[in-house]
Each structure stands twice: as structure tokens, then as C-alpha cells.
VEXTI-716204 format. One record per atom (N, C-alpha, C): chain; atom name; x, z, y. Coordinates in steps of 0.05 Angstrom, whole numbers, plus 5000, padded with zeros to 4 digits. Layout:
# residues N
PT   unit   site      X      Z      Y
PT      A     CA      X      Z      Y
...
END
This chain:
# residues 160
PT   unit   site      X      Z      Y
PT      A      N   7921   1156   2478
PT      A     CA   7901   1174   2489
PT      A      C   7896   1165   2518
PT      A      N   7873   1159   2524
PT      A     CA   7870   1143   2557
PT      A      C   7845   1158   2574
PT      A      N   7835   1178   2552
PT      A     CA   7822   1197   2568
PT      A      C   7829   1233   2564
PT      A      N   7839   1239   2591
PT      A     CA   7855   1260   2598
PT      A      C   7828   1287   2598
PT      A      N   7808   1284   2616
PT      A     CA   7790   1299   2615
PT      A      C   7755   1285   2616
PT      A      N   7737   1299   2609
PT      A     CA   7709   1290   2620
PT      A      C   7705   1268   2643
PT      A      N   7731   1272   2659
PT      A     CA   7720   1245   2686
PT      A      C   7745   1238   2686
PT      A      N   7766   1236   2673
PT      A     CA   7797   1228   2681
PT      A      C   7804   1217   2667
PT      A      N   7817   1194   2665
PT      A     CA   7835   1181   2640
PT      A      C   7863   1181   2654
PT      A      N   7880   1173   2642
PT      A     CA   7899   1172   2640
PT      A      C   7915   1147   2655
PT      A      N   7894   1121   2656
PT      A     CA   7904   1102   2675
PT      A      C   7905   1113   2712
PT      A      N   7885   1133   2722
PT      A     CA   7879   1137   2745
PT      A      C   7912   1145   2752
PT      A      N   7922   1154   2738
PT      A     CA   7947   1178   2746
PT      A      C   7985   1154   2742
PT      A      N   7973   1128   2729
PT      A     CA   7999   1118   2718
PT      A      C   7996   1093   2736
PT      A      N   7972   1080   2749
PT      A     CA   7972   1056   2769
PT      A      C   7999   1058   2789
PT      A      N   8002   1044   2792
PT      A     CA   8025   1049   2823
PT      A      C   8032   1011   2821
PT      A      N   8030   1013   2850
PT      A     CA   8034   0989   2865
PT      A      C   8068   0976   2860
PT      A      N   8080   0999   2872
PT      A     CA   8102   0998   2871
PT      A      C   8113   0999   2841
PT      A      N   8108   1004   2825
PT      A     CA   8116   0995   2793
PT      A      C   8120   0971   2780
PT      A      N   8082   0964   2790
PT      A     CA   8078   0929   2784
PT      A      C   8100   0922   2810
PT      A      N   8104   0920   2829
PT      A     CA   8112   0902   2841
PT      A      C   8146   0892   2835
PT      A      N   8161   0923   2822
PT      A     CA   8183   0924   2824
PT      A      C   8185   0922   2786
PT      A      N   8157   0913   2778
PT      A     CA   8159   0917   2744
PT      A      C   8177   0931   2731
PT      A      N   8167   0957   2740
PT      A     CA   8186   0980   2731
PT      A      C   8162   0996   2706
PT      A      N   8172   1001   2684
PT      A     CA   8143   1025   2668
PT      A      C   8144   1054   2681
PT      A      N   8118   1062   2678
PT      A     CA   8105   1081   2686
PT      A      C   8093   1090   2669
PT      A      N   8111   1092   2638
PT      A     CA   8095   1101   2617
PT      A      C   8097   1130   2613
PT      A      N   8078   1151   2617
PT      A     CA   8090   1175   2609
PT      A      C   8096   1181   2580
PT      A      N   8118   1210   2580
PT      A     CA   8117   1213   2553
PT      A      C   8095   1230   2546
PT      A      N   8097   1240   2521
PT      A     CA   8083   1260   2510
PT      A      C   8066   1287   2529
PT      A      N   8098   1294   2529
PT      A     CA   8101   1329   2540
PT      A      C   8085   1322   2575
PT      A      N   8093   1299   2587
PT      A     CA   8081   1287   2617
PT      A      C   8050   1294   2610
PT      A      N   8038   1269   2588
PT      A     CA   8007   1269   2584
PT      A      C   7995   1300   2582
PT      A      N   8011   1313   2565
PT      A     CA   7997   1334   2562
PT      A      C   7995   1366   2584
PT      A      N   8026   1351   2607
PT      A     CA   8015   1369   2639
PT      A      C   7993   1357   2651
PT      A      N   7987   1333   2643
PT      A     CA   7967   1312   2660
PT      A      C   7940   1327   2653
PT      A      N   7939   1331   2630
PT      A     CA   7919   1347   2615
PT      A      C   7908   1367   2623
PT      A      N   7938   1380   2626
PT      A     CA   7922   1409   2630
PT      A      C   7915   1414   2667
PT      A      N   7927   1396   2683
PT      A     CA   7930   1394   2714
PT      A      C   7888   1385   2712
PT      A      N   7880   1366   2697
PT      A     CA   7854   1354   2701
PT      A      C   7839   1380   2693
PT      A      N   7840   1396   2667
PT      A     CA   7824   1410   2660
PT      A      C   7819   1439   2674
PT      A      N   7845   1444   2697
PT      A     CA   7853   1473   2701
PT      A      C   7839   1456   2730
PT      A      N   7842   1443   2745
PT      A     CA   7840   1439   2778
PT      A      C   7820   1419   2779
PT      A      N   7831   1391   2775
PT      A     CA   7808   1369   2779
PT      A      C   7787   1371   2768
PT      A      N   7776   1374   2741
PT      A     CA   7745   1381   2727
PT      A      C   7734   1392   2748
PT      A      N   7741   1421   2756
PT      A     CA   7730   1443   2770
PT      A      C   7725   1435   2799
PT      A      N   7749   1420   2807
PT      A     CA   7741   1400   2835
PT      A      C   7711   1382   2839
PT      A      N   7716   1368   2821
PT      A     CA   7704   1342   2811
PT      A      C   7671   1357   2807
PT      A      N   7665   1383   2797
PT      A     CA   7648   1388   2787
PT      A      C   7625   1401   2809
PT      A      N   7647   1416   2830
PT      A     CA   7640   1424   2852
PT      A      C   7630   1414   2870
PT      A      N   7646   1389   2881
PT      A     CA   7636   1367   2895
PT      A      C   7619   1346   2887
PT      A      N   7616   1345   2872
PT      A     CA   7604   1327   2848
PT      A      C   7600   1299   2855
PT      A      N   7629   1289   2870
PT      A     CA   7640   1258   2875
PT      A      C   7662   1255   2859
PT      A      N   7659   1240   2857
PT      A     CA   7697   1220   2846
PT      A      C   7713   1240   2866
PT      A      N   7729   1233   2847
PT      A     CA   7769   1241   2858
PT      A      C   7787   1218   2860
PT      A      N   7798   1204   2880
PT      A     CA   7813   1191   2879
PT      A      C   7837   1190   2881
PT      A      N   7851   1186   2858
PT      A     CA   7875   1199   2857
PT      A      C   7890   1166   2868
PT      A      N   7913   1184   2890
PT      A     CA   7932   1159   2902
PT      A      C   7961   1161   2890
PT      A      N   7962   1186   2879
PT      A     CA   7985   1182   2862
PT      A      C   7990   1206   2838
PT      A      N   7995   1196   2818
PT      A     CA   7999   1216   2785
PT      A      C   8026   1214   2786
PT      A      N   8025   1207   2757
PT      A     CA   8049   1210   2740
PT      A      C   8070   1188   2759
PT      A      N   8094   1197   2767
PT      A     CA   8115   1167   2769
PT      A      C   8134   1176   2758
PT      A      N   8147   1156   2741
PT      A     CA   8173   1158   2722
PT      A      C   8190   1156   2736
PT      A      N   8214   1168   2730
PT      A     CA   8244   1174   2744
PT      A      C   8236   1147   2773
PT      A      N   8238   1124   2753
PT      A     CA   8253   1095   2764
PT      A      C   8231   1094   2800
PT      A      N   8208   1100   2784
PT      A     CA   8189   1092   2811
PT      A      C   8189   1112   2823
PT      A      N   8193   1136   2818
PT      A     CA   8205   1163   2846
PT      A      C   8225   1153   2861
PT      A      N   8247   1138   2850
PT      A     CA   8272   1134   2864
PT      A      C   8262   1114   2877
PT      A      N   8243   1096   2876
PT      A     CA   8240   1073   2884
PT      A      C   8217   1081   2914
PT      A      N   8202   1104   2911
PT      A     CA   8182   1102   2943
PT      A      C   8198   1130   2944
PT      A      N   8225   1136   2945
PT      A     CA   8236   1160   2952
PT      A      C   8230   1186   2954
PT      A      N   8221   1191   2927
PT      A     CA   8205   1221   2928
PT      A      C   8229   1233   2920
PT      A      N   8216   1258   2917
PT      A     CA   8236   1281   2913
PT      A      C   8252   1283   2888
PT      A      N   8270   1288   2877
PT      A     CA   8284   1282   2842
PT      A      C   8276   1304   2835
PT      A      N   8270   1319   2838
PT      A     CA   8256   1352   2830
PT      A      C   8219   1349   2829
PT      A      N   8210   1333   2849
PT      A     CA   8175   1321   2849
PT      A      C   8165   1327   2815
PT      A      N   8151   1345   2822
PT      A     CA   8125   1355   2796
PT      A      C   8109   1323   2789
PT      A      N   8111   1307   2793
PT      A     CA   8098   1285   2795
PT      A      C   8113   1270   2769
PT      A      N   8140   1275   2771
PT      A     CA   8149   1261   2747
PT      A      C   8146   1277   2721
PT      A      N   8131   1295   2725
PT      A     CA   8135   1314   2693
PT      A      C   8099   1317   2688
PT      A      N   8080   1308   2715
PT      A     CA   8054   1298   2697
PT      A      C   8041   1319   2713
PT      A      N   8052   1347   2728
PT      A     CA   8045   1361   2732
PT      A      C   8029   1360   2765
PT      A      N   8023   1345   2779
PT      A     CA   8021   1331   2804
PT      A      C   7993   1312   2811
PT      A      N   7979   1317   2827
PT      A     CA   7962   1284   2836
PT      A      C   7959   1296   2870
PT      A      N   7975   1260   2886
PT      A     CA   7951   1260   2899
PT      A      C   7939   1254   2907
PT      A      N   7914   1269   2913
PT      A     CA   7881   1259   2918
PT      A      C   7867   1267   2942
PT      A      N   7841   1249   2944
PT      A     CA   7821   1254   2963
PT      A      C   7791   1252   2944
PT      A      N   7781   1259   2969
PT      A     CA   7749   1268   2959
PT      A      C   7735   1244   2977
PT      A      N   7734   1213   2976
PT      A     CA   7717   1196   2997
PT      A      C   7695   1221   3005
PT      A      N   7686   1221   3034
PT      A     CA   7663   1238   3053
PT      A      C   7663   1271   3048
PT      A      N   7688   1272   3041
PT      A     CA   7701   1302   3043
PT      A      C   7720   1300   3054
PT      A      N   7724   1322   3079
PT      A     CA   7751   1319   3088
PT      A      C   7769   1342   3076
PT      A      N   7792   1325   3082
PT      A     CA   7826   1329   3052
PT      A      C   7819   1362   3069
PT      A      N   7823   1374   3091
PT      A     CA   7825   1401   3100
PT      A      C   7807   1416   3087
PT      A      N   7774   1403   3085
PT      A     CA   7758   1425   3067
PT      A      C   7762   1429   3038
PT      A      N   7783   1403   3025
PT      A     CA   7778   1412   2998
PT      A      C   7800   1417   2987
PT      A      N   7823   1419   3003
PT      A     CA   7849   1437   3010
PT      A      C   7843   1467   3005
PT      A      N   7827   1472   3026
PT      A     CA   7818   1510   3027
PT      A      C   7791   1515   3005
PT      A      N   7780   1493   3003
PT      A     CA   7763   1503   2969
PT      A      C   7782   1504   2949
PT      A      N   7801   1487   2941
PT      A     CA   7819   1496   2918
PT      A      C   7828   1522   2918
PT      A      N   7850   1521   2954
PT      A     CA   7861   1548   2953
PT      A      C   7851   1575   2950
PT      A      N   7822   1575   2951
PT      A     CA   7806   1601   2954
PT      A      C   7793   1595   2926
PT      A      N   7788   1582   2903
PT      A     CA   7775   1583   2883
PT      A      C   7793   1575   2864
PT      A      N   7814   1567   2854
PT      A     CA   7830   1546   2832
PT      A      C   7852   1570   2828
PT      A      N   7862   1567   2809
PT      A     CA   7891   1571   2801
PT      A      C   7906   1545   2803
PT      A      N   7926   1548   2813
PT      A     CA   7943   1524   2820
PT      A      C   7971   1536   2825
PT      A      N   7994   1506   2818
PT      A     CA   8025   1525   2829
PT      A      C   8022   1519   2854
PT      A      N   8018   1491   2861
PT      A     CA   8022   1493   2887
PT      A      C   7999   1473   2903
PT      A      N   8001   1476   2925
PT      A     CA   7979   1460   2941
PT      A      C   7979   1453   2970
PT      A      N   7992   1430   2974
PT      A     CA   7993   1419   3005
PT      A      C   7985   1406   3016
PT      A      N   7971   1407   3042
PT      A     CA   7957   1394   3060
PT      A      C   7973   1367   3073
PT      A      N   7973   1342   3069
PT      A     CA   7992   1338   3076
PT      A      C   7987   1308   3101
PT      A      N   7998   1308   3118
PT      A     CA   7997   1296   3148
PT      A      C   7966   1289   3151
PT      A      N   7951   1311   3148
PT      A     CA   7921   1321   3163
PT      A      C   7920   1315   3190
PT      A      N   7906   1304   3199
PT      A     CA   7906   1307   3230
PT      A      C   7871   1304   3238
PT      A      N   7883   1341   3248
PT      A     CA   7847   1361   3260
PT      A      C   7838   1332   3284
PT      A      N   7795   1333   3266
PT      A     CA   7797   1319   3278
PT      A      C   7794   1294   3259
PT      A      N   7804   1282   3249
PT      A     CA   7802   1255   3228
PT      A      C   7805   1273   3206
PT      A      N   7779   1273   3186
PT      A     CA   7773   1278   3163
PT      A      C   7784   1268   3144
PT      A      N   7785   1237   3142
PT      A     CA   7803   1230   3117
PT      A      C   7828   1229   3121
PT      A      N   7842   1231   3146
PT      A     CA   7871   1234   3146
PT      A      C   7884   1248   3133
PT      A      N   7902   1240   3123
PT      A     CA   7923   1254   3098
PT      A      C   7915   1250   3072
PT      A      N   7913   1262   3053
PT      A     CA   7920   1272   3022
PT      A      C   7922   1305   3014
PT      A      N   7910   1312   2997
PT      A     CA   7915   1328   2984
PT      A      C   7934   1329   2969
PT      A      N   7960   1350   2962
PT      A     CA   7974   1342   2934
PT      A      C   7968   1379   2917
PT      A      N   7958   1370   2900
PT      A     CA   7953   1390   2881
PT      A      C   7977   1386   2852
PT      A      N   7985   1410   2844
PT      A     CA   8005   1417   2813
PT      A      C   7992   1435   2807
PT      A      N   7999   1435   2769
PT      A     CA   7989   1459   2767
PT      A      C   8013   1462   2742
PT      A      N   8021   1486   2738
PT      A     CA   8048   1490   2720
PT      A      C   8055   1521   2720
PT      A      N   8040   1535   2693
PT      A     CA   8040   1560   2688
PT      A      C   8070   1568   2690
PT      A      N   8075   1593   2690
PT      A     CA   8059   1610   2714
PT      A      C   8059   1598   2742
PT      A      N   8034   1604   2754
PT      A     CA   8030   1585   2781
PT      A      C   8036   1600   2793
PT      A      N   8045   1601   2812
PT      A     CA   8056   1609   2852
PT      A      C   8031   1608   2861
PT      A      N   8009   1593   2860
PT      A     CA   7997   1594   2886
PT      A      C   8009   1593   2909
PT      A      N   8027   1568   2910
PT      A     CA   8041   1565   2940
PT      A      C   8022   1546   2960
PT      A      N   8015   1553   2986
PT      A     CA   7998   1533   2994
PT      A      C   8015   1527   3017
PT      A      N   8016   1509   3022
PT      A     CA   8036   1487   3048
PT      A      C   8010   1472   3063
PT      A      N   8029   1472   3092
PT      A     CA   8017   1445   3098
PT      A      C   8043   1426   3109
PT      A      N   8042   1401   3097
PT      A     CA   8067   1372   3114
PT      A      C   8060   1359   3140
PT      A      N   8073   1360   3156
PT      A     CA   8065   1344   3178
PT      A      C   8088   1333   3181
PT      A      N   8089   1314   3199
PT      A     CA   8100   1302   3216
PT      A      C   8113   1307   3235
PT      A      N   8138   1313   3245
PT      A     CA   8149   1325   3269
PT      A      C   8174   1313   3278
PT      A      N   8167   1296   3307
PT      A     CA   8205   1286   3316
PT      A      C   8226   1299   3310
PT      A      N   8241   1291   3306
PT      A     CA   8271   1294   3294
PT      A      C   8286   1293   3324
PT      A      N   8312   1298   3319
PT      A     CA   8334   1298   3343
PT      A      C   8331   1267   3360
PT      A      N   8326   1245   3350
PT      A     CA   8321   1223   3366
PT      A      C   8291   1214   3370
PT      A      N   8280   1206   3387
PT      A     CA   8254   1206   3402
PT      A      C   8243   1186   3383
PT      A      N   8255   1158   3363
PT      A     CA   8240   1155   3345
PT      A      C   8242   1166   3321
PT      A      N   8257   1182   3313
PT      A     CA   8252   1199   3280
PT      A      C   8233   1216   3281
PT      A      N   8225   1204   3251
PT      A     CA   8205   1230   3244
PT      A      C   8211   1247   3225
PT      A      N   8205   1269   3221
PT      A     CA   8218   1284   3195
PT      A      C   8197   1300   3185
PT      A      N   8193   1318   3159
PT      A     CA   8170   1326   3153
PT      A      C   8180   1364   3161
PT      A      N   8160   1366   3157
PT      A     CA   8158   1392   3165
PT      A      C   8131   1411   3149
PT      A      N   8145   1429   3130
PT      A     CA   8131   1443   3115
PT      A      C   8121   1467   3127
PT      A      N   8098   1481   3133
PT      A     CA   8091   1516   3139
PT      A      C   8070   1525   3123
PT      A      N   8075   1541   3121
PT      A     CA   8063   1562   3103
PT      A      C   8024   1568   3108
PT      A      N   8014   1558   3083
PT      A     CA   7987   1560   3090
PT      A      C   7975   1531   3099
PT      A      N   7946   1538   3110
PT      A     CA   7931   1502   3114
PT      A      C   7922   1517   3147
PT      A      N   7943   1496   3154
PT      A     CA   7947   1491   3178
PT      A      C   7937   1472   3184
PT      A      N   7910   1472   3206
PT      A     CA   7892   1447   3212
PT      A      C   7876   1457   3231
END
């Protein structure tokens, strides 16, 4: 099955750089395709249909091996299908951050290293996984105890 919804297949969400490079699969299973499914038909369609541009998704589905590999979270909605994230090219990630949050059902939804001011900066990351939270975050960026660390920093809401 390689098309997920009306504008989405199934390759947009399984590409990763870091897969090919480290020739690791990125094959989802079953139960993955069919959160992929329902994440395009419940959020992205309705995105997609709104704005009525492409979605560019920078990251879907990653299997165990390639989470461990660009160090995401071992808990990340991303490995179970339930996850993308995306931008809107000549939308900025902040406006279509607060159109989801004010129109979509979603579990969760974070703004993530936005910086007010540069429109395409950051990413959107949208999940969607009944029953949803409606949790909205925003990630930034914030020094750590030494003057070069950085660490992330989650708050509540779209902060921008």
C-alpha cells in the first residue's frame, strides 16, 4: 500500500537520510501504516486542504534502529507511525502550529525551535493517537550549565 491518503503516500513518511546512509530498513509494520493512515486522514488531509499547498514532511515513520541512530526519544510516536514532521513552504511553522491547534484533533502538537521573526524556522511536529490530549508545546533551545550546551526546553502552549 504506498498511498496513505488523497495527497500522501507512504514513501513521504519512510525516506530518511540517515537510514540510506547507515543502510538500516525503515520498513514499517502493519499496525505503523495504519497510524500513518489515520495521522494523514485525521490532521494532514485537513491541513493540506486548508492551505491548499504541499506538506513537507521532514520526518515520518523511523524504525527502532534509525531512532537510536539521530537520537530520538525510545518512547517517540514516530516509531509507531503515529508522528510527522512538517512544514508548509510560504507558511510560517508558527501560523500553522495555531491553525491546527485551534481547528484539528490531535494528541499532541509542538512548535519546535521557531524563532519569532524567521517564518520558516523550525518544524512543526504533529501525532495523532486516540484518545488525543490535545497537548500543545513549544521546543526551544536554551543554554545549559556550561556557556556552550544547549538543551531543549519544553512550555506549555505556542510560544512565539
Amino acid at each position: 500500500m504506498s498511498q496513505l491518503s488523497p495527497h500522501f503516500r507512504l514513501s513521504e513518511f519512510t525516506g530518511s537520510q540517515t537510514a540510506a546512509r547507515l543502510r538500516l530498513d525503515n520498513t514499517p509494520p502493519a499496525g505503523a501504516i495504519a497510524n500513518l493512515t489515520a495521522l494523514c486522514n485525521n490532521v494532514l488531509e485537513p491541513l493540506r486542504v486548508h492551505y491548499g499547498r504541499p506538506i513537507v514532511i521532514s520526518s515520518g515513520f523511523r524504525a527502532p534502529a534509525v531512532n537510536r541512530a539521530i537520537g530520538g526519544s525510545p518512547t517517540s510516536q514516530h516509531c509507531k507511525g503515529e508522528a510527522a514532521d512538517l512544514e508548509i513552504p510560504g507558511v510560517s511553522n508558527v501560523d500553522v502550529a495555531r491553525w491546527i491547534a485551534a481547528n484539528l484533533v490531535f494528541d499532541q502538537l509542538i512548535l519546535e525551535f521557531y524563532t519569532p521573526g524567521q517564518p520558516s524556522s523550525g518544524w512543526v511536529h504533529v501525532s495523532y493517537r486516540p484518545p488525543c490530549r490535545r497537548e500543545v508545546l513549544t521546543a526551544r533551545r536554551v543554554r545549559g550549565s556550561t556557556f556552550a550546551q544547549l538543551r531543549t526546553e519544553y512550555v506549555k502552549g505556542i510560544a512565539a
